[in-house]
C-alpha positions as CSV (number, residue, x, y, z in Angstrom):
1,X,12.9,4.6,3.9
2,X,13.9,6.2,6.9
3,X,16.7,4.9,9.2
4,X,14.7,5.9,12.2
5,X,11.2,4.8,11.3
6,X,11.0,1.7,13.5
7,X,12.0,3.7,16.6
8,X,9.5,6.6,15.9
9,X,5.7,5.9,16.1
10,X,4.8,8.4,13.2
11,X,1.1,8.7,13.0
12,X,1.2,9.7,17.0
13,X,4.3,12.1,16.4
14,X,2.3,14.1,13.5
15,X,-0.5,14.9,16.2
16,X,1.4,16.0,18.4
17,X,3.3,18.0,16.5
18,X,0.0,19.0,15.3
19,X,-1.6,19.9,18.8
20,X,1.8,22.3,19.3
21,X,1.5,24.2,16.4
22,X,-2.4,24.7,16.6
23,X,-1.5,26.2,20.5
24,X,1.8,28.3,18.9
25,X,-1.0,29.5,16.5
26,X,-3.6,30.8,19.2
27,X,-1.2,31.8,22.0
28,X,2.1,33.0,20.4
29,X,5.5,31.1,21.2
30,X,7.0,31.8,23.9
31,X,10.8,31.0,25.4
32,X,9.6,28.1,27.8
33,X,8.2,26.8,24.1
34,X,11.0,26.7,23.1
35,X,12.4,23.3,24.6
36,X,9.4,21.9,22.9
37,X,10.0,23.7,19.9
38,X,13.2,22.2,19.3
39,X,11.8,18.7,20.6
40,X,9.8,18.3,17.2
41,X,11.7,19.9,15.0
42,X,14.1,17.5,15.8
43,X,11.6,14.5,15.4
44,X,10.3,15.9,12.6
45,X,14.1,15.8,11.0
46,X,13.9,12.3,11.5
47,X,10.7,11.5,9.4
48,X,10.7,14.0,7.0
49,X,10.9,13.6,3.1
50,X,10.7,15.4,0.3
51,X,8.9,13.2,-1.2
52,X,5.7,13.1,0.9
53,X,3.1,16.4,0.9
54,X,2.3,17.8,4.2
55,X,-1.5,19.4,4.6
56,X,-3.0,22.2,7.2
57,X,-1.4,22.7,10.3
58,X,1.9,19.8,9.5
59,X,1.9,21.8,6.3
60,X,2.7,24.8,7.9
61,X,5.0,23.3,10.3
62,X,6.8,22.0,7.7
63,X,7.2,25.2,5.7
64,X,8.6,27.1,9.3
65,X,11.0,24.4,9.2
66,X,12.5,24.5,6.2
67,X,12.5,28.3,5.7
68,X,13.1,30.1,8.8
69,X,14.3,27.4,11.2
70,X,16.7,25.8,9.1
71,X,19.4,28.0,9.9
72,X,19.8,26.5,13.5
73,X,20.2,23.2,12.2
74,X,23.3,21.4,13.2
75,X,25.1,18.4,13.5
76,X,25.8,17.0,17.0
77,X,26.6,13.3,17.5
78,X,25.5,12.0,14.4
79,X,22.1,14.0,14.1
80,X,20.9,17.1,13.0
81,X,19.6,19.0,15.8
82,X,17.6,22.7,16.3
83,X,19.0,23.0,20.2
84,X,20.5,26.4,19.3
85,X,17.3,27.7,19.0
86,X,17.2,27.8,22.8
87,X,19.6,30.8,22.5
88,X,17.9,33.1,20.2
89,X,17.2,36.8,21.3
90,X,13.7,38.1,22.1
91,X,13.6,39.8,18.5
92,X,13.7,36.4,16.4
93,X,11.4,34.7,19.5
94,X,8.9,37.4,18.1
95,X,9.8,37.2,15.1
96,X,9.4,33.3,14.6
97,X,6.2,33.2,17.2
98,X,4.6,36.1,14.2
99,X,5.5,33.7,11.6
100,X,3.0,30.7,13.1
101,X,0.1,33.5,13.1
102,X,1.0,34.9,9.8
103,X,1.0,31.7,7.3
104,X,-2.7,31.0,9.6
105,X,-4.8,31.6,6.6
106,X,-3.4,28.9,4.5
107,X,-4.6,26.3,7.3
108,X,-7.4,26.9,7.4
109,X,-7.9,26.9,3.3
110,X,-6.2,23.5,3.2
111,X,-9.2,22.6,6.0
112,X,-12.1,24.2,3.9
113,X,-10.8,22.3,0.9
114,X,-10.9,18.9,2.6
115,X,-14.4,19.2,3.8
116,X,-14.6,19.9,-0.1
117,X,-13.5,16.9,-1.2
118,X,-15.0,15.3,1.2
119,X,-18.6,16.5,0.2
120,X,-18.1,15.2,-3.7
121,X,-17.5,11.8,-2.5
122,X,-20.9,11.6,-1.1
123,X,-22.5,12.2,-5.1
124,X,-19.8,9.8,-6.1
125,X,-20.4,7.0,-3.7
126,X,-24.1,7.2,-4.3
127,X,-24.3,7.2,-8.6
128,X,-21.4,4.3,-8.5
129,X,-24.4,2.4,-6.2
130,X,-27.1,3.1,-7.6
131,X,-25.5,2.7,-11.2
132,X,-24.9,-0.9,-10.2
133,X,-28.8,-1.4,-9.8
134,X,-29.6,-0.4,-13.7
135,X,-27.9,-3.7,-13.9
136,X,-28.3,-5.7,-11.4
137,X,-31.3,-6.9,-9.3
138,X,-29.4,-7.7,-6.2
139,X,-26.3,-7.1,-4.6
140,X,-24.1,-8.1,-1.9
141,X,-22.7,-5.1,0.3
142,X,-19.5,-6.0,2.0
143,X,-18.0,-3.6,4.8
144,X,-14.3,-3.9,6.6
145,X,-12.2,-1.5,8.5
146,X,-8.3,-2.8,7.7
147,X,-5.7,-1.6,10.1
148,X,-2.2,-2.5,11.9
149,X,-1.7,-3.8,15.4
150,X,-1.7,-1.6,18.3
151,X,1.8,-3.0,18.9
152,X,3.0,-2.5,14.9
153,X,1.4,0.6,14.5
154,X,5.1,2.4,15.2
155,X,6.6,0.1,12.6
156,X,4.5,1.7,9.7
157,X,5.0,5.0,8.6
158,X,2.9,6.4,5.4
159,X,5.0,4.6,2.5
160,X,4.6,1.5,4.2
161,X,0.7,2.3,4.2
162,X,1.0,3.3,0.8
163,X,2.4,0.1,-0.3
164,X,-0.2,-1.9,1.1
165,X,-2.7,0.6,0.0
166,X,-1.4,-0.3,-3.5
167,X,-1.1,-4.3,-2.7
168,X,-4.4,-4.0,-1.8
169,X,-6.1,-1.9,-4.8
170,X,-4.2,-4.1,-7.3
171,X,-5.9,-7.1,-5.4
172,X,-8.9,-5.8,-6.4
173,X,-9.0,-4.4,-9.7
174,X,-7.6,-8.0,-10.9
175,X,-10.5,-9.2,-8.9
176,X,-7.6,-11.7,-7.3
177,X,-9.1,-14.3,-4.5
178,X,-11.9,-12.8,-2.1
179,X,-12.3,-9.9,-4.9
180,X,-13.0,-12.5,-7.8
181,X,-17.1,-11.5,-8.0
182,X,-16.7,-7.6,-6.9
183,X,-18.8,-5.5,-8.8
184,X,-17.2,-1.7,-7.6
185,X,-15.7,-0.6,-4.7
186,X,-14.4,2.1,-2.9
187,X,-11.7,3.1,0.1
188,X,-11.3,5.6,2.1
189,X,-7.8,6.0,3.8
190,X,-7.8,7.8,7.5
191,X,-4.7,8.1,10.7
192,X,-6.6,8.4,14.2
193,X,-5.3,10.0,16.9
194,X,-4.4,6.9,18.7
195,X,-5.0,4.2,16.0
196,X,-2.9,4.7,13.0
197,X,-3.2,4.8,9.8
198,X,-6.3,2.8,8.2
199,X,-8.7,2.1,5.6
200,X,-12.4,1.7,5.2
201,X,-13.3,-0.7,2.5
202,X,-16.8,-0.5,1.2
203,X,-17.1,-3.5,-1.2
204,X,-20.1,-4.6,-3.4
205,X,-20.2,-8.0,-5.1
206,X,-22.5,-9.7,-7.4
207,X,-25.7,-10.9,-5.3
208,X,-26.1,-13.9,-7.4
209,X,-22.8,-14.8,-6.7
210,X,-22.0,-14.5,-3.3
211,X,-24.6,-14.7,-0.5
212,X,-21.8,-15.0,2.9
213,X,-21.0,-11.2,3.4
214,X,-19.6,-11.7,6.7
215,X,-17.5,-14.5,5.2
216,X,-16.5,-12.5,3.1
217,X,-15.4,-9.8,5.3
218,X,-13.3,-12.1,7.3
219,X,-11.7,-13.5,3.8
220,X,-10.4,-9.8,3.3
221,X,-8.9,-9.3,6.9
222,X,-7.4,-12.6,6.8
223,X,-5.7,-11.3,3.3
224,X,-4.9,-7.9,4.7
225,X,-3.4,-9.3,8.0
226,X,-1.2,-12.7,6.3
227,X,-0.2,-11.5,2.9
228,X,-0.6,-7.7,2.3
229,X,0.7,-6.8,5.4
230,X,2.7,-9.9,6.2
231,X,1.3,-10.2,10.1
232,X,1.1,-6.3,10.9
233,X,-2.0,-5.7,9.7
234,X,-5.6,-6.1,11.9
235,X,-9.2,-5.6,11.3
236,X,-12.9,-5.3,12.3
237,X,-15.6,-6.8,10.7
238,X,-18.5,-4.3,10.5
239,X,-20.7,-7.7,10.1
240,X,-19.9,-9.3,13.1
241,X,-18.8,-6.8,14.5
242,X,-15.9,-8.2,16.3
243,X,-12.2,-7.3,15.4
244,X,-9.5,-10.0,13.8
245,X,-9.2,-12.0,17.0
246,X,-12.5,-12.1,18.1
247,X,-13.6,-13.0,14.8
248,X,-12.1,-16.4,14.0
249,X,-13.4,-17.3,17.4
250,X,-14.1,-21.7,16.7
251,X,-18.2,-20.8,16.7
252,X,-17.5,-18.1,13.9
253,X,-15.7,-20.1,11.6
254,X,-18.8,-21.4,10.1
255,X,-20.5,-19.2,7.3
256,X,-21.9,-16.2,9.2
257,X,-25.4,-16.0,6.8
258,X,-26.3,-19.2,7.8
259,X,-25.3,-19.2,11.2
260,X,-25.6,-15.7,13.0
261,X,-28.5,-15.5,15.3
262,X,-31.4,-13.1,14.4
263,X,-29.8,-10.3,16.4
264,X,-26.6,-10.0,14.1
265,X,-29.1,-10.8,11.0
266,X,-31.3,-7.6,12.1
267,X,-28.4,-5.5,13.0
268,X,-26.4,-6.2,9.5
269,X,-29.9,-5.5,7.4
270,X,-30.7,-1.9,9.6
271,X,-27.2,-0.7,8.7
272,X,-27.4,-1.8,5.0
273,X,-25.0,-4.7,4.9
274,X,-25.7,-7.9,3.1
275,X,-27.9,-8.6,0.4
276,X,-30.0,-5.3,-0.7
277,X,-32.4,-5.8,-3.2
278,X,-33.6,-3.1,-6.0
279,X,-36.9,-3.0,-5.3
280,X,-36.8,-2.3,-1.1
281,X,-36.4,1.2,-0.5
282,X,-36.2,0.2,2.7
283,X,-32.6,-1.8,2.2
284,X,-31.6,1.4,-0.5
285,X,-32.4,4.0,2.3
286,X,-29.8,2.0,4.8
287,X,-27.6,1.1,2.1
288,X,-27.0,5.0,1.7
289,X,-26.0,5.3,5.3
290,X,-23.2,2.7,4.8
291,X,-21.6,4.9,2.1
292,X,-22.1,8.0,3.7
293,X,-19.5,6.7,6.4
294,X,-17.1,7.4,3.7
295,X,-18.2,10.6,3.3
296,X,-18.9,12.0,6.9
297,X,-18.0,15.9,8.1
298,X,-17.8,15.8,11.8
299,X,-15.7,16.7,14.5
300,X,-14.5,13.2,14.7
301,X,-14.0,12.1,11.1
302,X,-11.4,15.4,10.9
303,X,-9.3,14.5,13.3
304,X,-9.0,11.1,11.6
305,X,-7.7,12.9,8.0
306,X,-4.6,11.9,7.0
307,X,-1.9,14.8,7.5
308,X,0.7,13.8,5.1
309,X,0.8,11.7,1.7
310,X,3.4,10.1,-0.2
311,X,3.2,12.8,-3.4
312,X,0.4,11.0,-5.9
313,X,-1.0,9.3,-2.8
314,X,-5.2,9.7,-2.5
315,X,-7.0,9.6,0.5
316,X,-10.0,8.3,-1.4
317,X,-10.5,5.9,-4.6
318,X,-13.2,4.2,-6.1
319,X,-13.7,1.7,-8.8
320,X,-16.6,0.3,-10.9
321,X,-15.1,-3.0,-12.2
C-alpha cells in the first residue's frame, strides 16, 4: 500500500490527470504545459503500481511515463520528481507533445471495447432474471448503491476498494447474514468524477422468503458501512430513496413494506423493486429497467468507468447462487 495514499485523494487525481491528457491529445503540449506536466507526473509517481492495469486515456498516460518520461526522473528531497522536464529543448517538447497524438488510436480501442463489454452484460443480466422465473413464481428485487464518505473518499484508493469488493462478494456467495435467502446477484463497480469509487448491487432473493425489500436494503448498507468498510463506507437506498443518514431516520426504522406510504409503494413497484411476480408483464417490463442500470451506455455512465484495476480486478460480476 502506498506511503502517500492517505494524503492523495486518488479517484479525483485520475480525472484530472485524465482531463490533461485528453487536452494534450487535441491541442499538442506546449511549454506553459509543461508546469502541469510535471505536476502529475509527479502525483502519479506517488500512486502508481505495477500491480494495477491502467485503461484509455490513464493507460496512455501511464505508458508516456514509464517510456519516454522516465529519463527526467530524479530524486530531490526524498521524492522522485519530473521538474527537469521544465528545461527540455523545443525538439523533445515536439517530440513528447507527437507522442500523446501518436499512441491516440489505442484510446479510443480500449473505449470501443468497454461499451463492448458493457453491451454483453445487458443479455447476461436479463437470462440470469428470467432464468430464476423457470423456478420460481415470485421474487424479491433488492437494489443499493454502496459507497465511501465524501470525507473518506481520499482515504481509499483502488486496493482498498478491491478488498471490500472481495469482503463483500464472499458475504454473498456464503449467503452470510442479510444474503442468507439470495437467489443471484450481480455488481457493478464504477469511480465518479466527484464521488469515488462505488458499487451498484442488484440483489434478488427468494419471494417466499423475504417480503421487506427496503429492509433489506438498509440491512446491506448498515453491513457495508460497520463491518466491510469499518465506518468509511456510505449508501443510498434505491427503496427509500434516502442515503445512510437519512435512512435510519426514528420513523424509518420500522419495516419499510408495511409502513411506507402509497407514494414510496408506487414509486418502488414503477421502477421494478420489490416483489415481481411471473405472471405480470407489467412488473417483468420494469424489472428489466432495474437491470439495465447496470448495463447503461451514456455520456454519463462513461465518465463513471473505473480507469484503473488492481490486475484480476472486474468491473462487473454476477452470480446465480
Amino acid at each position: 500500500m502506498n506511503t502517500y495514499q492517505h494524503t492523495l485523494h486518488e479517484p479525483k487525481l485520475l480525472i484530472e490527470i485524465e482531463s490533461f491528457t485528453k487536452r494534450i491529445i487535441n491541442d499538442g503540449l506546449k511549454r506553459e504545459d509543461l508546469p502541469e506536466l510535471v505536476r502529475w507526473l509527479d502525483a502519479f509517481e506517488l500512486i502508481y503500481s505495477c500491480n494495477h492495469s491502467y485503461t484509455d486515456y490513464l493507460g496512455l498516460f501511464e505508458f508516456l511515463a514509464n517510456n519516454s518520461f522516465y529519463t527526467f526522473q530524479q530524486m530531490r528531497d526524498g521524492r522522485y520528481t519530473y521538474i527537469s522536464l521544465l528545461e527540455i529543448d523545443d525538439r523533445l517538447l515536439e517530440y513528447f507533445s507527437m507522442q500523446f497524438q501518436v499512441h491516440k488510436p489505442k484510446v479510443l480501442s480500449d473505449l470501443r471495447q468497454h461499451k463492448c463489454r458493457v453491451k454483453n452484460r445487458l443479455e447476461r443480466l436479463r437470462t440470469l432474471t428470467e432464468g430464476l422465473f423457470e423456478h420460481y413464481s415470485r421474487i424479491l428485487v433488492v437494489r443499493v448503491d454502496l459507497k465511501y464518505r465524501t470525507s473518506n473518499q481520499y482515504l481509499v484508493n483502488i486496493e482498498m476498494f478491491y478488498e471490500h469488493i472481495q469482503m463483500l462478494c464472499n458475504r454473498m456467495a456464503n449467503k452470510s447474514k442479510c444474503f442468507r435467502y439470495l437467489q443471484a446477484y450481480a455488481w457493478c463497480l464504477e469511480q465518479a468524477p466527484l464521488g469515488g469509487y462505488h458499487v451498484h448491487l442488484y440483489l434478488i432473493y427468494s419471494g417466499s422468503k423475504c417480503t421487506y425489500d427496503g429492509k433489506l436494503a438498509r440491512w446491506v448498507g448498515r453491513i457495508w458501512m460497520d463491518e466491510i468498510t469499518e465506518g468509511l463506507g456510505y449508501y443510498w437506498n434505491c427503496h427509500t430513496r434516502k442515503n445512510a443518514d437519512e435512512d435510519l431516520e426514528v420513523r424509518d426504522m420500522i419495516v419499510v413494506n408495511m409502513e411506507s406510504s402509497q407514494e414510496e409503494q408506487n414509486y418502488k413497484y414503477l421502477n421494478g423493486l420489490g416483489m415481481i411476480e411471473r405472471k405480470d408483464p407489467h412488473g417483468l417490463e420494469r424489472l428489466k429497467a432495474v437491470y439495465s442500470y447496470l448495463a447503461r451506455i451514456t455520456t454519463e455512465k462513461m465518465d463513471q468507468r473505473l480507469r484503473v484495476r488492481v490486475k484480476g480486478m472486474r468491473a462487473f460480476g454476477y452470480s446465480s447462487c
